[in-house]
C-alpha positions as CSV (number, residue, x, y, z in Angstrom):
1,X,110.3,-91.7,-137.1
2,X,111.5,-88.0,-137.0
3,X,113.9,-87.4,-139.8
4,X,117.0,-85.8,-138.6
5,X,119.9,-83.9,-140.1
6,X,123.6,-82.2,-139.0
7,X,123.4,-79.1,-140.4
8,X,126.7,-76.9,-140.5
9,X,127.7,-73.5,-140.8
10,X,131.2,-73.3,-142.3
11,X,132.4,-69.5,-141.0
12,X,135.6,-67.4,-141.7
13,X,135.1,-66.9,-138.1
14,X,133.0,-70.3,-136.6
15,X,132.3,-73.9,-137.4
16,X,128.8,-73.7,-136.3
17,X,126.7,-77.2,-136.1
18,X,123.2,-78.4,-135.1
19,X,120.8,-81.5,-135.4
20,X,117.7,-79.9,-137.0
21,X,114.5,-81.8,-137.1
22,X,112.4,-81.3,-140.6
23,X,109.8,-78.9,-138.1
24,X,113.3,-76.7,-138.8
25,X,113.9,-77.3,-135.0
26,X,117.2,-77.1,-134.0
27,X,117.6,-80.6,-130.9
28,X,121.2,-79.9,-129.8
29,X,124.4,-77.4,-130.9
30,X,127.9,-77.1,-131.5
31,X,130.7,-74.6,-132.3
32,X,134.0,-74.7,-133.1
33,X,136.5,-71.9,-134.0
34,X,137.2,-71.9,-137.5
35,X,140.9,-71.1,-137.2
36,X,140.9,-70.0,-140.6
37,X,145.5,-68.8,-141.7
38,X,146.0,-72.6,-139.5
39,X,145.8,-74.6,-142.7
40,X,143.6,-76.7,-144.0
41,X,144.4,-79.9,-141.9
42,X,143.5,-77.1,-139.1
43,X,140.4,-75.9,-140.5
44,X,139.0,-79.2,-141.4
45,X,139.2,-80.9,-138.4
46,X,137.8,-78.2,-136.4
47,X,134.7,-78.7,-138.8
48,X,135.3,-82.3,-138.0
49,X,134.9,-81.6,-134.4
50,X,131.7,-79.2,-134.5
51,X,130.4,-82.1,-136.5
52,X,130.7,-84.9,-134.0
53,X,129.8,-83.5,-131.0
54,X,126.3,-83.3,-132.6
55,X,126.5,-86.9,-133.8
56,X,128.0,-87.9,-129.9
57,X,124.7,-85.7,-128.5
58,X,122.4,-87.4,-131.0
59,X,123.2,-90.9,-128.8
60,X,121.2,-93.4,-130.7
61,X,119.1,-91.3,-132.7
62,X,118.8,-92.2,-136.8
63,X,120.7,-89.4,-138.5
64,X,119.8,-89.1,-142.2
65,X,123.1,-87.1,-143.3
66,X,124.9,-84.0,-143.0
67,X,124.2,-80.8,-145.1
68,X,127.1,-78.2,-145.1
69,X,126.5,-74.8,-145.7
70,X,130.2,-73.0,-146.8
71,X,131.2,-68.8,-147.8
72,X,133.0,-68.9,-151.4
73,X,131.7,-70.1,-155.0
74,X,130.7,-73.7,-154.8
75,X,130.8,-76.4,-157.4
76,X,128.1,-78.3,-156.5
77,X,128.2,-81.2,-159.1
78,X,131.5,-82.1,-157.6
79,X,130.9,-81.1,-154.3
80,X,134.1,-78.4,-154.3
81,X,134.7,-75.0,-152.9
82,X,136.8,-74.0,-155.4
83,X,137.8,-70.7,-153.7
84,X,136.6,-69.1,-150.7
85,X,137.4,-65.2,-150.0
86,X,137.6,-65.3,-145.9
87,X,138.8,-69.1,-145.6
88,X,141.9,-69.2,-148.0
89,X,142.4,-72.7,-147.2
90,X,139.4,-73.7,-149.1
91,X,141.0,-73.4,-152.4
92,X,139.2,-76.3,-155.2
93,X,138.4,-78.6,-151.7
94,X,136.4,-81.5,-152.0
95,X,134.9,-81.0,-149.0
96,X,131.6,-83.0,-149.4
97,X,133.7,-86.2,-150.4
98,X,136.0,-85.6,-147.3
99,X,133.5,-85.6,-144.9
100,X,131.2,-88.1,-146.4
101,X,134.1,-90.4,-145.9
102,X,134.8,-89.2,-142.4
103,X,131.6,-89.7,-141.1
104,X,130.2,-92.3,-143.5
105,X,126.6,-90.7,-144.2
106,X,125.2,-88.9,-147.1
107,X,126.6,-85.3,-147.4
108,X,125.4,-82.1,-149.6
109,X,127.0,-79.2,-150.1
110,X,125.7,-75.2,-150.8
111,X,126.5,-71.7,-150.6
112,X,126.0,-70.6,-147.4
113,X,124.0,-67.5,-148.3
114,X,122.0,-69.5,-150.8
115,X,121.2,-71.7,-147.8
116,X,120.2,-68.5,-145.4
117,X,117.9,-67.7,-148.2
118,X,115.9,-71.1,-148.2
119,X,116.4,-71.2,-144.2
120,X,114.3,-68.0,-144.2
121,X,112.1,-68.6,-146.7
122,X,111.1,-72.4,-145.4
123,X,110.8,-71.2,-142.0
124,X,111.6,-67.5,-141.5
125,X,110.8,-63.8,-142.6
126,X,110.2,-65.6,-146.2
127,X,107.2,-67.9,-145.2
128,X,104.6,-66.8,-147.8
129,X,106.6,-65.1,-150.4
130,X,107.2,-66.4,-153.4
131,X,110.2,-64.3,-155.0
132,X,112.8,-62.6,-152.4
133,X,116.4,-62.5,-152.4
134,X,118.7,-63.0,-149.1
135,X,121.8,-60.5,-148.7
136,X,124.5,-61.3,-145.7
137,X,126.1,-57.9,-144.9
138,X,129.0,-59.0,-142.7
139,X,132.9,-59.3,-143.5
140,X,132.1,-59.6,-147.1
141,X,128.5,-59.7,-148.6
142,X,126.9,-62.6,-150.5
143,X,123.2,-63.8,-151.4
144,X,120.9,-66.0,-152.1
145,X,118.0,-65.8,-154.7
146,X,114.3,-67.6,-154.3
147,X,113.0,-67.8,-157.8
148,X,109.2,-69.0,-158.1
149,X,109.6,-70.7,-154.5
150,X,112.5,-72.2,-156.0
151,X,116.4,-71.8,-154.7
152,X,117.8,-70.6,-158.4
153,X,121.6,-71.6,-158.1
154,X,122.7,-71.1,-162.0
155,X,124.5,-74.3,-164.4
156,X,126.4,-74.9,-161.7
157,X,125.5,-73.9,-158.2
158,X,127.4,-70.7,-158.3
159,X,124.2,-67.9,-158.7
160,X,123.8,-65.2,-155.5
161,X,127.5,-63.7,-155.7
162,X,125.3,-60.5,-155.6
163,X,128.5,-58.7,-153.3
164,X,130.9,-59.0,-156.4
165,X,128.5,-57.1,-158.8
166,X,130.9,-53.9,-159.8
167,X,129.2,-50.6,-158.8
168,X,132.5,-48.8,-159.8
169,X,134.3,-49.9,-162.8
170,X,137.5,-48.1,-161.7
171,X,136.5,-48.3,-157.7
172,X,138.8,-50.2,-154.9
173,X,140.2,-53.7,-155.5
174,X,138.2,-56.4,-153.9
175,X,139.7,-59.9,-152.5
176,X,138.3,-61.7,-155.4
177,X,140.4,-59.5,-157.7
178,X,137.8,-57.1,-159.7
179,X,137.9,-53.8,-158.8
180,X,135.0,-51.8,-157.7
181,X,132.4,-55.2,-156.0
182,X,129.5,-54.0,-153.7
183,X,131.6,-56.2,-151.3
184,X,134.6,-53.7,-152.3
185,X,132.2,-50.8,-151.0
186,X,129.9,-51.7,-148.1
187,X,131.0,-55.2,-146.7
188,X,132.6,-54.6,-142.7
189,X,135.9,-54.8,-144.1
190,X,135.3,-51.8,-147.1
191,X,133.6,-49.8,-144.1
192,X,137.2,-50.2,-142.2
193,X,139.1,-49.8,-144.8
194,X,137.6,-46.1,-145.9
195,X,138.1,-45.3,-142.0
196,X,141.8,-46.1,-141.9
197,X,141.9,-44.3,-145.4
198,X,140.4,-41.1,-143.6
199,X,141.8,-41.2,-140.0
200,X,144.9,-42.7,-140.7
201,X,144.9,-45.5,-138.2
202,X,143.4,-48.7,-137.1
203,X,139.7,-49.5,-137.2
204,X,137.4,-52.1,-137.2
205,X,133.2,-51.6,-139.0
206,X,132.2,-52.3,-135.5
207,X,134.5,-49.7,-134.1
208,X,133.0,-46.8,-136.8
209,X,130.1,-48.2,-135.6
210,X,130.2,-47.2,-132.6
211,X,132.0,-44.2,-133.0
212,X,129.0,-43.2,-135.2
213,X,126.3,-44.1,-132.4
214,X,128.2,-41.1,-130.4
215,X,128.0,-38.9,-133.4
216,X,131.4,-38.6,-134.6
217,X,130.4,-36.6,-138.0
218,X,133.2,-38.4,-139.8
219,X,131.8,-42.0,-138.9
220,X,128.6,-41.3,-139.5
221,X,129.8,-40.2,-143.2
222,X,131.8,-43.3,-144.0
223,X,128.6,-45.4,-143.1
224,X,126.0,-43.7,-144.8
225,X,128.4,-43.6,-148.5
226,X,128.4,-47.4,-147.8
227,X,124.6,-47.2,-147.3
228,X,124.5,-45.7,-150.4
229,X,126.4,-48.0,-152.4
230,X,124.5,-51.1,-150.8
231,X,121.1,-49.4,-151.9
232,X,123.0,-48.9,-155.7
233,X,123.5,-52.6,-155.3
234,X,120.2,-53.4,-154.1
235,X,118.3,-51.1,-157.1
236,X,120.3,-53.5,-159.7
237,X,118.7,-56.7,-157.8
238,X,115.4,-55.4,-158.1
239,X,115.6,-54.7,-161.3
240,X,117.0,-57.9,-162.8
241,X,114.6,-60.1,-160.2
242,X,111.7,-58.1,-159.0
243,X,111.6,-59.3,-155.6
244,X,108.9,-59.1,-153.2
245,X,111.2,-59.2,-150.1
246,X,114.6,-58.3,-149.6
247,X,115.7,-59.7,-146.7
248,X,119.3,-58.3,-145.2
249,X,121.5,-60.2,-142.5
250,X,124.8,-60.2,-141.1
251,X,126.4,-58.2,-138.5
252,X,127.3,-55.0,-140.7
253,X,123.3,-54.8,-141.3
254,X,122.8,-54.5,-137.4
255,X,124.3,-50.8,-137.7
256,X,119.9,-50.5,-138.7
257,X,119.2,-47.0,-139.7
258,X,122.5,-45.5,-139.9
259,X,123.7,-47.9,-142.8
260,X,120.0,-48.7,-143.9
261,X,118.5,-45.6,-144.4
262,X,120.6,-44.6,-146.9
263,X,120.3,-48.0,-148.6
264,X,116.9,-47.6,-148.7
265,X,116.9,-43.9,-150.1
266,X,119.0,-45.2,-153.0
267,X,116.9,-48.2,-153.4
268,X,113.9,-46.1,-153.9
269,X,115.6,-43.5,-156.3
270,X,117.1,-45.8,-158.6
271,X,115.4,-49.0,-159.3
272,X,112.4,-48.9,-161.7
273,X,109.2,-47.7,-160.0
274,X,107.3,-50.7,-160.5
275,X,109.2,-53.8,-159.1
276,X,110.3,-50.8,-156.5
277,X,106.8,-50.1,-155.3
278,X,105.7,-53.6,-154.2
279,X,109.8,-54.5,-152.3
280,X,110.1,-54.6,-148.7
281,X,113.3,-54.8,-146.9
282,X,113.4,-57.1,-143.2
283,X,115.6,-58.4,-141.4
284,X,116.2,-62.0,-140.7
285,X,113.6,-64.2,-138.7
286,X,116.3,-67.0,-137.8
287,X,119.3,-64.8,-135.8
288,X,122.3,-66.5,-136.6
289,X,120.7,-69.6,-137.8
290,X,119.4,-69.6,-141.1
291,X,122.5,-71.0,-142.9
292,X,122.2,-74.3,-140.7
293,X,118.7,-74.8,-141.4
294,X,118.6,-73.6,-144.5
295,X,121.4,-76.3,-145.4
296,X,119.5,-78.8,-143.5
297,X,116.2,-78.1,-145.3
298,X,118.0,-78.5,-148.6
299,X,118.9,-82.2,-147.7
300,X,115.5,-82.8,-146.7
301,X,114.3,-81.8,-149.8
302,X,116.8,-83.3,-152.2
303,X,116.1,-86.7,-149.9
304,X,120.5,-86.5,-149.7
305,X,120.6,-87.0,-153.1
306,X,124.2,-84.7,-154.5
């Protein structure tokens, strides 16, 4: 019998959900928005909803569980968000219990860029590599870290917060608090926040994005210091992990060469030659999917065991 699982994708923006096959096929979809500032009676049952119109699609089909995939520092022992930067609501949430007893199957919990990076390394860009790390370059940045073909998640399921690594001791504050995060210097939201700092008005990353692409000077400057910063941030990763692959997602890594190519340049000038000569930077294999399959090939693996 084909094992099957509801894997979701809990988003700042979407609730995204699919029944995923152990192939890593994804049978049937579901989105919700996330309605994140609604409260969390809001937020959770628009998760609830994204969940059961896969169940409803699955008719009669066994489903094994559901594995949920969630932005923020994760307790894993007791199944807990205990803070999450772009969904407020999820402050010390118990998530996994909640919807276990909502739905009344086995449910696991995991960072959702730590779940990207298993996605893509069970059945993505990763296939074949044995050490890599996973970056999401979006609203904020997070990560995911495959250790010896292994997801490494730390004591307590919190390892990959590689965005709130402090490239500027005295830099900007960041939403967790610190001063001076990767996150605080290259996420979408540091990229619009140095524009409005410079212009004096309104922008969004994807609007200096654009702007860029018709070669305002100005644009183009704010994105390649984020570059740089990111590739600062990526030379420290390849020095503590000496990975083979790097692989970068997220819609702020879309801007390609114009935020990449800087990256790369500081990459190359200030990690150690060695562990620099053999890393490759890709992008993702799975689109938008490798949180939700990642997730789901977590509970394959752990056979829903929390």
């Amino acid at each position: 019998m084909e094992r099957l699982v509801v894997g979701v994708d809990v988003g700042g923006t979407n609730v995204r959900s699919a029944l995923v096959n152990e192939r890593g096929e994804v049978l049937l979809r579901a989105r919700q928005p996330t309605r994140a500032g609604g409260g969390v009676g809001m937020v959770l049952g628009q998760l609830s909803t994204a969940i059961e119109k896969v169940l409803v699609g699955a008719g009669n089909a066994r489903v094994e569980g559901i594995g949920l995939a969630a932005a923020g520092i994760i307790d894993m022992g007791r199944g807990v968000v205990t803070t999450s930067p772009n969904i407020p609501e999820f402050q010390d949430l118990p998530i996994r219990e909640m919807v276990e007893k909502r739905f009344g199957l086995p449910t696991l919990l995991l960072n959702d860029a730590s779940a990207a990076a298993l996605g893509e390394h069970t059945f993505g860009a990763g296939r074949g590599f044995h050490h890599l790390l996973y970056l999401t370059i979006s609203t904020g940045i997070g990560g995911g870290i495959i250790a010896d073909d292994r997801l490494y998640l730390g004591a307590q399921g919190a390892a990959g917060e590689v965005g709130h690594q402090v490239i500027e001791a005295k830099g900007p504050r960041c939403h967790c608090g610190s001063r001076g995060c990767l996150e605080a210097l290259a996420s979408g939201w540091a990229i619009a926040r140095e524009a409005k700092r410079r212009l004096k008005k309104q922008m969004t990353a994807e609007m200096v994005h654009r702007a860029a692409r018709e070669g305002d000077p100005l644009a183009r400057e704010v994105i390649e210091r984020a570059g740089e910063y990111l590739g600062i941030g990526l030379a420290n990763l390849v020095n503590l992990f000496n990975p083979e692959l790097l692989i970068l997602g997220g819609g702020v890594a879309k801007m390609g060469e114009l935020l990449l190519g800087p990256a790369e340049r500081a990459l190359r000038q200030r990690a150690f030659a060695l562990p620099a000569g053999i890393v490759k930077m890709v992008p993702p294999a799975l689109g938008d999917d490798p949180g939700l399959l990642g997730v789901a090939a977590w509970f394959f693996k752990q056979g829903g065991r929390k």
